[in-house]
C-alpha positions in Angstrom: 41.4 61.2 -13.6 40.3 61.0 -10.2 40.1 57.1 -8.3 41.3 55.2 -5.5 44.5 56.1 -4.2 47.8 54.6 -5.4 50.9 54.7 -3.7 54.5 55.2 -5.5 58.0 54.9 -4.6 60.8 56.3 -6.8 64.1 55.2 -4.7 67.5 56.0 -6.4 70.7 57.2 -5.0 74.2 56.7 -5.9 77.2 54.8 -4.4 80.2 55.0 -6.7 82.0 58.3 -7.8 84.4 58.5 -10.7 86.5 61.6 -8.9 89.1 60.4 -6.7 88.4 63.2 -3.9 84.9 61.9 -3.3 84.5 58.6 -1.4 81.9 55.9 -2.6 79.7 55.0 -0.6 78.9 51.3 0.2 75.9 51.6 2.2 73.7 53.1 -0.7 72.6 50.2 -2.1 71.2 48.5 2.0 69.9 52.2 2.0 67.8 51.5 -1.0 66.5 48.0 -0.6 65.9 48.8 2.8 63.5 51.8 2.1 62.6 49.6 -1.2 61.4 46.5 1.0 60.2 48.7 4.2 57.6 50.9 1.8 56.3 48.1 -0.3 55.9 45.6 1.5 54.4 47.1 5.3 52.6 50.0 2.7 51.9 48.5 -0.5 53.8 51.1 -2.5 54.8 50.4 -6.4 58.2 51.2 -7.0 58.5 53.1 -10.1 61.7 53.9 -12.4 63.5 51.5 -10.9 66.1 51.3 -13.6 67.3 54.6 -12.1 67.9 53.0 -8.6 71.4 52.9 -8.1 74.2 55.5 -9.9 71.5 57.3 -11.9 72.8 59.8 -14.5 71.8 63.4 -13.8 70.1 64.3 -17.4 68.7 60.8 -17.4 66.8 60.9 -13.7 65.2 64.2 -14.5 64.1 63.4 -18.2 62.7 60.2 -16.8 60.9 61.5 -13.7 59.6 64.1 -15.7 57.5 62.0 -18.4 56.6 59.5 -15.7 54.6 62.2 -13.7 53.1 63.3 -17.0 51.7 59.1 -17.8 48.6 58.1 -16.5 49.1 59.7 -12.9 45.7 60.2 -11.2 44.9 63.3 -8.6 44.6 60.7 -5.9 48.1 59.3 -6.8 50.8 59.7 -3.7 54.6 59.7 -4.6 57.8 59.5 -2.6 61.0 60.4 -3.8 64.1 58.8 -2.2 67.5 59.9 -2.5 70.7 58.3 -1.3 73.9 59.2 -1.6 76.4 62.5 -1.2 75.0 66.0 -1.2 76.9 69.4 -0.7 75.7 72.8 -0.2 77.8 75.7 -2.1 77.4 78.8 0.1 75.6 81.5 -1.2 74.4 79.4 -3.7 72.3 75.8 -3.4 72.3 72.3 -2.2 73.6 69.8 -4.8 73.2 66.0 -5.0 76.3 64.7 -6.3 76.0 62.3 -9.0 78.3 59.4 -10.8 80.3 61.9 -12.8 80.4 64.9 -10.5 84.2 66.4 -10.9 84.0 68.2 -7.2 85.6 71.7 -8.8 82.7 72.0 -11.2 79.7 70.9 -8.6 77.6 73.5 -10.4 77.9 72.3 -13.6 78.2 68.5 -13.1 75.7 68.0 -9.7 71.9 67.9 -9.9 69.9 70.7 -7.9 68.3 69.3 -5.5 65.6 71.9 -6.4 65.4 70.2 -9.5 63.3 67.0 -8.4 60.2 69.8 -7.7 60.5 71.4 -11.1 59.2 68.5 -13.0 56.1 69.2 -10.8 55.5 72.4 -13.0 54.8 71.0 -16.2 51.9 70.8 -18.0 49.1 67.8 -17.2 50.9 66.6 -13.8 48.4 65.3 -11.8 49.3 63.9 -8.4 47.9 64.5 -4.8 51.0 64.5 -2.6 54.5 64.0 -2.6 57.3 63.6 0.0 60.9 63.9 -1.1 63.5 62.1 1.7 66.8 63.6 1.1 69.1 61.0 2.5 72.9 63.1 2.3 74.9 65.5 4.3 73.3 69.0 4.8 70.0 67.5 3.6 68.3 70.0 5.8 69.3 73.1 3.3 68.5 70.9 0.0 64.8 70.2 1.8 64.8 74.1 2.4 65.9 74.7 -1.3 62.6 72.4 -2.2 60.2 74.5 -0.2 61.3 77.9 -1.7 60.7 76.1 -5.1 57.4 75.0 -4.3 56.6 78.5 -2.7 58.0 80.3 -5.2 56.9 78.6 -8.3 54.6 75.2 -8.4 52.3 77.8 -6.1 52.3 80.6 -8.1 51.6 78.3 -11.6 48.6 76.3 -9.6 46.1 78.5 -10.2 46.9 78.2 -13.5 47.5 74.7 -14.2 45.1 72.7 -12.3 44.9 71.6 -8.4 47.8 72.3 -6.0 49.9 69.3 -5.5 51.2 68.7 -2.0 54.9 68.7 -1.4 56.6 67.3 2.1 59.9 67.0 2.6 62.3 64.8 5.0 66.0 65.9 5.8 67.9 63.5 7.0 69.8 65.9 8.6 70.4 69.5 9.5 72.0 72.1 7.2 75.4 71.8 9.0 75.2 68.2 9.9 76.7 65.4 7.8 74.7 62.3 7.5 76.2 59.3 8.7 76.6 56.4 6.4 73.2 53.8 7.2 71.8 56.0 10.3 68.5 57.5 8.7 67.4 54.2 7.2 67.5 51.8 9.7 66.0 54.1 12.2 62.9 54.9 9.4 62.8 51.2 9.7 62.7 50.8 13.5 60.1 53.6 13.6 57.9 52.2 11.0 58.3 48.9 12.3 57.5 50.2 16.0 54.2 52.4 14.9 52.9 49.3 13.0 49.4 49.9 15.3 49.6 53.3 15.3 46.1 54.8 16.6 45.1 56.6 13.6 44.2 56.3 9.7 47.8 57.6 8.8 51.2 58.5 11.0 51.9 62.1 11.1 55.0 63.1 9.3 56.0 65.6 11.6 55.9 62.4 14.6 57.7 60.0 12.4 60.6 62.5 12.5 60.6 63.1 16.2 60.7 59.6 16.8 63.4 59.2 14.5 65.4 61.5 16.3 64.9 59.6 19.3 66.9 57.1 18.0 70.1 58.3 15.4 72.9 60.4 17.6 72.6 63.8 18.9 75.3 65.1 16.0 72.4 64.4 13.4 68.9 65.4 13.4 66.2 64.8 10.9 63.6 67.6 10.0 60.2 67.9 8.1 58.6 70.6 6.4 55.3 71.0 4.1 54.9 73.4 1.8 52.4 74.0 -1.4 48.8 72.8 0.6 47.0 72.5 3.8 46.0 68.7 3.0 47.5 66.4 5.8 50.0 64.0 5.0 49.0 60.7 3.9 51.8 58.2 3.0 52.2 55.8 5.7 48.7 54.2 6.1 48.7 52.1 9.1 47.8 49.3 6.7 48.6 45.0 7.0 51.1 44.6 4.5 49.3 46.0 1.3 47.0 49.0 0.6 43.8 47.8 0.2 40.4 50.1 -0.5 37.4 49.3 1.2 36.1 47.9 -1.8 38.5 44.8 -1.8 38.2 44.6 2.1 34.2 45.3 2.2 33.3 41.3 1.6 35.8 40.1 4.5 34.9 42.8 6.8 31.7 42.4 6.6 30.9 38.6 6.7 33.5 38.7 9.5 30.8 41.1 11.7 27.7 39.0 10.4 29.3 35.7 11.4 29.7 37.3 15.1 25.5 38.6 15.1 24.4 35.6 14.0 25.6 33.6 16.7 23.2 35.9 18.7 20.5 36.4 15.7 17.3 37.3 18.4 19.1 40.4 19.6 20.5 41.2 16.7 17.5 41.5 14.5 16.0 43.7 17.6 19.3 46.0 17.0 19.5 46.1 13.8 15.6 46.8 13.2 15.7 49.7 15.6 18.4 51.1 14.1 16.4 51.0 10.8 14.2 52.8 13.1 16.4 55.4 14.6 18.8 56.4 11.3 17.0 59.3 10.8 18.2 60.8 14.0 22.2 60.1 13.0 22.8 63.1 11.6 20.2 62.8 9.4 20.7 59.4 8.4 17.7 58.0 6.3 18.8 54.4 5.6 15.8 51.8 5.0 11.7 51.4 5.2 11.7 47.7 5.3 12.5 46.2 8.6 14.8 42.7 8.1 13.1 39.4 9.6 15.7 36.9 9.4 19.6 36.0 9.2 20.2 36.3 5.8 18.7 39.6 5.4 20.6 40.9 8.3 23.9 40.0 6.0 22.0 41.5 2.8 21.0 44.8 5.2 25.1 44.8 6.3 26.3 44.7 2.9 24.1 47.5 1.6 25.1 49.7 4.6 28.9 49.2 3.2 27.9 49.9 -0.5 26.8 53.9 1.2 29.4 56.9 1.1 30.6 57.9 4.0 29.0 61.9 4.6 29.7 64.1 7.1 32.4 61.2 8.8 29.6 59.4 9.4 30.3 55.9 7.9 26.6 54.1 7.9 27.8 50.4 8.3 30.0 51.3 11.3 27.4 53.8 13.0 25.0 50.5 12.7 27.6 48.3 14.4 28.1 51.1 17.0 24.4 51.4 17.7 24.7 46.9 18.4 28.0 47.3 20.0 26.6 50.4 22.4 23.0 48.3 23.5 24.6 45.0 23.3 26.8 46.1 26.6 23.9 47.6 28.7 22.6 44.2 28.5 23.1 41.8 31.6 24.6 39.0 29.7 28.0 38.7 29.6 28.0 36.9 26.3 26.5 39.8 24.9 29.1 42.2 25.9 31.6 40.2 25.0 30.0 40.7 21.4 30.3 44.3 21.8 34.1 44.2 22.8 34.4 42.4 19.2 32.1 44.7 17.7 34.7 47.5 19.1 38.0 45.8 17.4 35.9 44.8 14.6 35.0 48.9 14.4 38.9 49.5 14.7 39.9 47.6 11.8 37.1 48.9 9.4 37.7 52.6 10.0 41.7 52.3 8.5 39.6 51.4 4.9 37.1 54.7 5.6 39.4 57.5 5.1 36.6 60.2 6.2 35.3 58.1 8.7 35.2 59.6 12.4 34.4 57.2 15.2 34.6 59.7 17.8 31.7 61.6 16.3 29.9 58.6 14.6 30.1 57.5 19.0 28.4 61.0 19.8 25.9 60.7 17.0 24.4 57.3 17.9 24.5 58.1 21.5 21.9 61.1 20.7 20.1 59.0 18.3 19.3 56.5 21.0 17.9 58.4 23.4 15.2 60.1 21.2 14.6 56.6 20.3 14.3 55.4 23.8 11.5 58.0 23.9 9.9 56.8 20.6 9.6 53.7 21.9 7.6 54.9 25.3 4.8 56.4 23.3 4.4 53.6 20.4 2.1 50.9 21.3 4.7 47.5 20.9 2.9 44.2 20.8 4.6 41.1 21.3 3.3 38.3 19.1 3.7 34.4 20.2 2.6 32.2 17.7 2.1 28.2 18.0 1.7 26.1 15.2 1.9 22.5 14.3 4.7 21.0 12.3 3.4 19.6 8.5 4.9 17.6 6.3 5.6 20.9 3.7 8.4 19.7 2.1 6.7 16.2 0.7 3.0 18.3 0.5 1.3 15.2 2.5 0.2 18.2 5.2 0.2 15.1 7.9 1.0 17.0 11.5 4.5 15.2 13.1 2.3 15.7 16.5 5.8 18.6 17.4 5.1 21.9 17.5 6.5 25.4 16.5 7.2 28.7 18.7 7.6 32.1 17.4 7.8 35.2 19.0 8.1 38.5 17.5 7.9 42.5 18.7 5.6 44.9 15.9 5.8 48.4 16.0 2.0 48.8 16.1 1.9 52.0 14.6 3.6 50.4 11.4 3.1 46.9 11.6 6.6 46.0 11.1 8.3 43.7 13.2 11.1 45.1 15.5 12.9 42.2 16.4 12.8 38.1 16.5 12.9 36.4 19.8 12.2 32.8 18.8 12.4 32.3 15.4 10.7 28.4 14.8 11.6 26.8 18.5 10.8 22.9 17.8 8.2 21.9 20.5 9.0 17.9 20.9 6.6 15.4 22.2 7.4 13.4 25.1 7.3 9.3 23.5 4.1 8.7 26.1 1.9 11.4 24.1 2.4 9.2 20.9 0.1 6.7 22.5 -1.7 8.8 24.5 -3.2 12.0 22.2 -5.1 13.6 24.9 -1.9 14.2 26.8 -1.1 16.5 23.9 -2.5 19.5 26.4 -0.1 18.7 28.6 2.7 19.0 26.4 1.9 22.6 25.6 2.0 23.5 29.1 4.7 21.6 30.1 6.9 23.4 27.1 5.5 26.6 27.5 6.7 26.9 31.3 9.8 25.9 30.2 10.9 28.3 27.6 8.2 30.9 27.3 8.6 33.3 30.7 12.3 33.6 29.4 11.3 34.8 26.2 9.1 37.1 27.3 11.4 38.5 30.2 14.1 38.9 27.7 12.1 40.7 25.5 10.6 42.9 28.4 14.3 43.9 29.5 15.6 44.9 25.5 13.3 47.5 25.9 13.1 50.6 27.8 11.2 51.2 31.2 7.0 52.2 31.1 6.5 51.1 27.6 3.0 50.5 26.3 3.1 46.3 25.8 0.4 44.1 24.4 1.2 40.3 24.5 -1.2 38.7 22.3 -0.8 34.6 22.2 -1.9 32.0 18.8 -2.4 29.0 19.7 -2.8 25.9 17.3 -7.2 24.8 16.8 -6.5 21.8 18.0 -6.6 23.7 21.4 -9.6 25.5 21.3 -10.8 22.9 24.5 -8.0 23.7 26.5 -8.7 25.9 29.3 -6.2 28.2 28.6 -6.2 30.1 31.9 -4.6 26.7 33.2 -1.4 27.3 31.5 0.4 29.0 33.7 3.7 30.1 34.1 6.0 31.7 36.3 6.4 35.4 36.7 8.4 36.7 39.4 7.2 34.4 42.3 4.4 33.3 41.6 2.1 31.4 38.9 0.4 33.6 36.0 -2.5 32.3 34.3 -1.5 32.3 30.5 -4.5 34.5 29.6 -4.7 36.5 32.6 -3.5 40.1 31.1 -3.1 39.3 27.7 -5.6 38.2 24.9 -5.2 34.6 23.5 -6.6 34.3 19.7 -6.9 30.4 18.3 -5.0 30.6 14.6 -6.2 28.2 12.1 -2.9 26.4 10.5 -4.4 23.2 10.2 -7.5 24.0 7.7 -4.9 25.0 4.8 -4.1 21.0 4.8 -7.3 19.8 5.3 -8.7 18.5 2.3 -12.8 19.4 3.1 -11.4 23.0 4.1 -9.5 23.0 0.3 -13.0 22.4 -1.7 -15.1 25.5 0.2 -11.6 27.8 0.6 -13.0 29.7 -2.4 -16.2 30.4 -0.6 -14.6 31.4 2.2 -12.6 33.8 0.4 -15.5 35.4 -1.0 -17.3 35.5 2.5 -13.6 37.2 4.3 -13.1 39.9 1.3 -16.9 41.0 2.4 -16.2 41.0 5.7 -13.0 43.3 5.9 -14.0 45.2 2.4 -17.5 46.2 3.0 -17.2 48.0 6.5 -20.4 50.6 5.7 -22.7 47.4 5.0 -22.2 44.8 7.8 -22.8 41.0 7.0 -25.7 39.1 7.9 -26.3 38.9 11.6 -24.8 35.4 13.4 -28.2 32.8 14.0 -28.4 31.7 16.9 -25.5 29.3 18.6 -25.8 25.8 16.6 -27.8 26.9 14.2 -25.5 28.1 11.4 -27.6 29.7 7.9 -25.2 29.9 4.5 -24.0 33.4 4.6 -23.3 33.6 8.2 -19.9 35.0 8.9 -19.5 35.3 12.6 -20.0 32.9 15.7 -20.8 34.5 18.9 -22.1 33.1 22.0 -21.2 29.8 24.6 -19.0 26.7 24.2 -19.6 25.5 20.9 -20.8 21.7 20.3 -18.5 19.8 18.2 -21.0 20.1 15.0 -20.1 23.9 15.7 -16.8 23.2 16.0 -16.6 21.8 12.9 -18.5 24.6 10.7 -16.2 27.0 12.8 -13.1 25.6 11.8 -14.2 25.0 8.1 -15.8 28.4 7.0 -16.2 30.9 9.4 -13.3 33.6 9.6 -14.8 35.0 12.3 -15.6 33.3 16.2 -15.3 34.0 19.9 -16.9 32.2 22.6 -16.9 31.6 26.1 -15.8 28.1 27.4 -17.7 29.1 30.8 -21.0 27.7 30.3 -22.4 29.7 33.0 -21.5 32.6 31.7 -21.9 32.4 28.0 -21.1 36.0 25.1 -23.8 37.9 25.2 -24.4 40.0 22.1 -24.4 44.0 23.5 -23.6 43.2 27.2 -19.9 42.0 26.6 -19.6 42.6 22.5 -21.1 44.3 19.9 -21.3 42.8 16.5 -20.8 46.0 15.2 -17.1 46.5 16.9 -15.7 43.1 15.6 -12.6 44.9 14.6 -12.2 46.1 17.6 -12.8 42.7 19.6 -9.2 41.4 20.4 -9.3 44.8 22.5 -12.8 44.5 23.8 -11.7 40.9 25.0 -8.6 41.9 26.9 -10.8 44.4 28.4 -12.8 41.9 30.1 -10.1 39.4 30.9 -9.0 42.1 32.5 -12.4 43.1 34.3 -12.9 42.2 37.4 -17.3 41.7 37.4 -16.2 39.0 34.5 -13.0 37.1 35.6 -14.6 33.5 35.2 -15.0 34.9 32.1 -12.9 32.2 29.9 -12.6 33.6 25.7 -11.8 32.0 22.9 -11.3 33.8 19.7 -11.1 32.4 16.3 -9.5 35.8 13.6 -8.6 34.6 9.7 -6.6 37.2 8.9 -6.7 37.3 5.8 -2.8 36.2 5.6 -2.0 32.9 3.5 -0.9 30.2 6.1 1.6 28.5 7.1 3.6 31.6 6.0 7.4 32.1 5.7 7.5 34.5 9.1 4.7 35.3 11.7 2.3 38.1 10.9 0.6 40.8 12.8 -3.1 40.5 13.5 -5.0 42.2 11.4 -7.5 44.5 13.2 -7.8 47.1 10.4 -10.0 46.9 7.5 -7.2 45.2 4.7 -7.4 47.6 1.4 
């Protein structure tokens, strides 16, 4: 029965002697509650048998022991076995623990063996991982010897036999010559342990608690280790708070203790977390998730399922993520960021005590590797970065009246997958100033003035998250109501100087407002139809566009100068398709500057001649129905491909 690991303690010794020429010994019982209260309570150790903790009789210890290793034990289960008290060592013969009614003359015959405490090991059905007997008497270091032959000699040579090998580690509290003193061992286990509470590792090394127990008791005694029986390191003193604990009881904590510390930053930490989504396939073959996370909650849904995975390889999945945050959050220039990836390192710290096959040093290595190849991903995928306008409505009461604020979103899509990388603004309130209440017209101005406030930011912190030469489109949406602005007036600042909103980037007008208006609600049906034909049926084009103003039933397209407001109107009602130039000297012309034929490809074809020198009065404005319901729960990527 194999499980999480449970810890034991079996402490006994004895203190009084009925024979006259042995000497009781008073300190037994501190020696015991001291071990007792040191083990449970810093390691969470059960203590077992523990009405054979003080003046145990011989018969009765081993009898008991015996059918408690044979109960319910698991092969995960680790024991210790402390003993307390007077031991002697016959020459020639063995080390004895003397018990209660030992009659010194006849130590054979009235002591226990120390060897004894390992044959119980023997029988059938025992199934425990490891166990460390701590001989606490004189000449301890010949009864630990005397343990190790029987181990060697014996539990080895039946394990084959009768199932796993079982671990057995022993600690003298003294050399084979030496006499113990009375209280020495203990209370310098206890200043050890106490010292080593942060001890740099999962587990402190046997073979170093003893040394630095020797530090401390007097040169005249010195405590020894030994392992016989397995090659599996020693695990009994987890450098635990106060209780073991599995990662499955600590998981919860842990992890809503990292989430709360993203999302105070949630932009850059969708951005990480999404590119390690990305990227998981190059850590060590780590294939974690197809579905990129857009929002808060998800990131604590993503963090949690990372936990739920094995650890393979000592690669721990939830910590290698946090790594891969904590290792791009400090090449940013913002100190608050690296500050979140110094708590991201302690945070990292504490998890790896619960991941026992965890290894940070190679988990380190493995995401270092990972992000380079994803640094060169990312230079040959085409990224666009998609900032999205839109009016507040009145959702929650359905009314669909517009509060006159608006909306900014910004988002990065992996072209090649249309999946968002990261969030950048997720739903920034736009509020008017109180003199564009009574003054509607002013409403342009409000756009401007809160674009050149917040948006050249946004866009130079998303510039600087990602690596150097990468291919960028910026593509802007921008509420109907503004299809008279001249957008090459916005402007805002880049570098130095003043950049025309439009200049490099195509603007497209989206079309929130028609899903509450009430006309565009009788004819949405029609419109449907008329959208499913035009992405659907790309071998049979739709009927060619009339001419400008003079719109025909089944048109589907508007092409050609600035539109009259009777246009304007048929646009915005039923057309998904319409681009236009607001330069009425220098109006679309069908073939010259677009071809009916390409209008999947015209959000490229536009940029083009923004971008064109023989056209730069050339002022576009581009109405694309995606096809995607609106208002929608996140920002969508423009669809230029035919939809299935």
């Amino acid at each position: 029965m194999a499980g999480k690991p449970r810890y034991y303690l079996i402490a006994c010794g004895t203190s009084n002697y009925n024979d006259h020429d042995v000497d009781n010994l008073d300190s037994v019982p501190t020696d015991l509650q001291r071990v007792v209260d040191l083990f449970t309570q810093q390691f969470g150790y059960e203590e077992a048998l523990t009405n054979l903790r003080l003046n145990p009789k011989k018969d009765e210890l081993i009898k008991e022991f015996s059918n408690w290793l044979q109960q319910e034990r698991c092969e995960s289960d680790r024991v210790i076995f402390y003993y307390s008290g007077h031991g002697e060592y016959c020459q020639g013969d063995r080390h004895y623990l003397l018990m209660e009614d030992t009659i010194l003359n006849q130590l054979p015959q009235t002591s226990l063996p120390t060897e004894e405490l390992v044959r119980p090991l023997n029988n059938e059905g025992v199934k425990i991982k490891q166990i460390l007997y701590i001989i606490d008497t004189c000449y301890s270091g010949v009864g630990i010897s005397d343990v190790s032959k029987f181990t060697t000699q014996v539990v080895q040579k039946y394990q084959p036999v009768k199932g796993a090998g079982i671990a057995v580690h022993g600690i003298a509290a003294c050399r084979a010559k030496d006499t113990a003193k009375e209280d020495v061992f203990s209370s310098a286990l206890e200043q050890v342990i106490n010292d080593l509470k942060n001890y740099d590792n999962l587990y402190i090394p046997l073979d170093y608690l003893v040394d630095q127990i020797n530090q401390i008791i007097c040169s005249n005694q010195r405590a020894s280790y030994s392992a016989s029986g397995s090659e599996i390191s020693a695990i009994f003193f987890p450098i635990l708070p106060k209780t073991i604990q599995t990662w499955e009881e600590k998981q919860d904590e842990l992890i809503s203790k990292l989430f709360a510390e993203l999302k105070k930053h949630p932009e850059d930490s969708l951005l990480q977390l999404n590119s390690f989504i990305l990227s998981s396939k190059n850590i060590e073959n780590l294939v974690l998730y197809d579905e990129f996370i857009l929002d808060c909650t998800e990131i604590k849904k993503r963090l949690t399922e990372l936990g739920e995975k094995p650890v393979s390889r000592g690669i721990c999945p939830l910590v290698a993520c946090a790594e891969w945050c904590r290792q791009r959050f400090y090449k940013q220039n913002n100190i608050s960021l690296r500050l979140l990836a110094n708590t991201i390192k302690n945070w990292q710290q504490e998890v790896i005590k619960y991941r026992e096959e965890a290894n940070l040093s190679t988990i380190q290595e493995s995401v270092k590797k990972a992000d380079l190849k994803f640094q060169e991903l990312i230079k040959k995928e085409n990224l666009r970065l998609q900032v999205e306008i839109e009016p507040e409505f009145d959702n929650d009461n359905g009314t669909g009246q517009a509060s006159g604020a608006l909306f900014l979103s910004m988002s990065l899509w992996l072209e090649s997958q249309d999946l968002p990388l990261g969030r950048f603004a997720e739903k920034i309130r736009l509020e008017p100033r109180e003199s564009e209440e009574s003054f509607p017209e002013q409403e342009n101005e409000s756009l401007y003035t809160n674009l050149e406030k917040i948006l050249p930011n946004l866009i130079r912190k998303a510039r600087y998250s990602l690596p150097a030469r990468v291919n960028l489109t910026i593509e802007y949406f921008l509420p109907f109501n503004y299809f008279k602005t001249q957008l090459d007036n916005i402007r805002f600042k880049r570098g130095r100087n003043l950049t025309p909103l439009g200049e490099e980037y195509p603007i497209f007008i989206n079309s929130f407002e028609r899903y509450f208006d009430q006309d565009f609600l009788e004819i949405r049906d029609e419109i449907e139809v008329k959208k499913q034909g035009l992405w659907n049926d790309v071998n049979n084009p739709v009927t060619e566009p009339s001419v400008p103003g003079e719109f025909e039933g089944d048109d589907i397209y508007y092409m050609g100068t600035d539109p009259s407001d009777s246009d304007l109107e048929r646009i915005e009602e039923a057309l998904p398709i319409a681009v236009w130039s607001r330069n009425v000297n220098q109006p679309l012309i069908e073939g010259e500057h677009l071809n009916l034929s390409e209008w999947q490809n015209w959000p490229n074809k536009i940029l083009k001649l923004r971008q064109d020198k023989k056209y730069k009065d050339l002022e576009v404005t581009l109405l694309w129905d995606d096809l995607y319901p609106k208002p929608s729960r996140s920002s969508r990527p423009l669809n230029t491909d035919v939809v299935d």
